[in-house]
N, C-alpha and C positions, 0 to 999 in steps of 0.2 A: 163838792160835785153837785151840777144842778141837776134832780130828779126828773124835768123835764128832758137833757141832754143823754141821763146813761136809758131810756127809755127809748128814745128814737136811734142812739148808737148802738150796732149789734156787733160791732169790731172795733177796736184801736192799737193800734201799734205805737209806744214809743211817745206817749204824748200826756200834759199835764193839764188837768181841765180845772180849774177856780172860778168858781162861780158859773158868769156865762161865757167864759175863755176856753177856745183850747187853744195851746200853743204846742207847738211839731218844735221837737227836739232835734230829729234830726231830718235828711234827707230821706230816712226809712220807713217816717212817720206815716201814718194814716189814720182815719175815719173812716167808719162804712157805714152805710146806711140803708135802710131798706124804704123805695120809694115807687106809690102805683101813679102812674102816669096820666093810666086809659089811655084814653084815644086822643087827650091835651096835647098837643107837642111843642113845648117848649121851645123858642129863638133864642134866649137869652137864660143867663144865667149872670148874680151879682153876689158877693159878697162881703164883708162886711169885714175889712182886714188891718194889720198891723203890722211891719214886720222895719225894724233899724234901716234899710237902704232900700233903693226903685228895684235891685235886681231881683228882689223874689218873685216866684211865679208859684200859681194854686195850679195844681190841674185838677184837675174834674173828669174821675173818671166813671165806666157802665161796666158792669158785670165782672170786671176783672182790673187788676193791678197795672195793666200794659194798655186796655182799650180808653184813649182818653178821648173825649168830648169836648173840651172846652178848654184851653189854659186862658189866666186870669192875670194878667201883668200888672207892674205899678202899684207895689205893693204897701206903699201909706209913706213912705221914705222917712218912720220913727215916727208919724201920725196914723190915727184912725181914718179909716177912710171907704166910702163905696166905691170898688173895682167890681169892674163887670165884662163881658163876651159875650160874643155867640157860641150856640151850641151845633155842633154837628159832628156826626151827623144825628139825623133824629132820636129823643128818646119817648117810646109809648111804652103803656101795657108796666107791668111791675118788673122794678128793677135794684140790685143792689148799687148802689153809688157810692166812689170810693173818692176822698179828697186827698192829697198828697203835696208836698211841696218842692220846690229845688235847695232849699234853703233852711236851715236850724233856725229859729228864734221866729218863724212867720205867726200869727195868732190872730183866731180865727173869733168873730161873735155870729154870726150866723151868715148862711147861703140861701139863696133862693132861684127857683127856676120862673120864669114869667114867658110869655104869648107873646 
């Protein structure tokens, strides 16, 4: 487990983290994270993913399990790969941020939010 990873994660559900990996076991799975915004408001949103076939999808959610922001399609089809969206609606100001997937086996090396 990377020190940097259980440092910025303040929840997970369900998920195996090696190295700089996590990968969601199931559809249950989650990350949370605690992220301030201010007044930046993110368009976009990429991450940096893995998962056996196109059908998986990340969603990216705000404050809760159910409020999603962003889903993240095209999910490396058994390659690494940057998948990315937009975000809406707006996120400012601090927020917990939950990632989730449809799918078992998806794995994750990092997300980022960009302008």
């Amino acid at each position: 487990t990377s020190r940097r990873q259980r440092q910025m994660c303040i929840r997970d559900r369900n998920v195996t983290v090696s190295g700089d990996t996590v990968t969601f076991n199931g559809t249950d799975s989650y990350i949370a994270f605690t992220l301030d915004f201010g007044s930046a408001i993110p368009q976009k949103v990429a991450a940096y993913v893995k998962q056996p076939n196109n059908s998986g999808q990340l969603f990216i959610r705000s404050g809760s399990l159910s409020a999603t922001v962003a889903t993240v399609y095209n999910l490396g089809n058994g390659s690494w790969k940057e998948a990315s969206n937009s975000v809406n609606p707006n996120l400012t100001g601090k927020t917990t941020i939950y990632i989730q997937t449809n799918k078992a086996g998806v794995e994750l090396e990092w997300v980022q939010f960009m302008k």
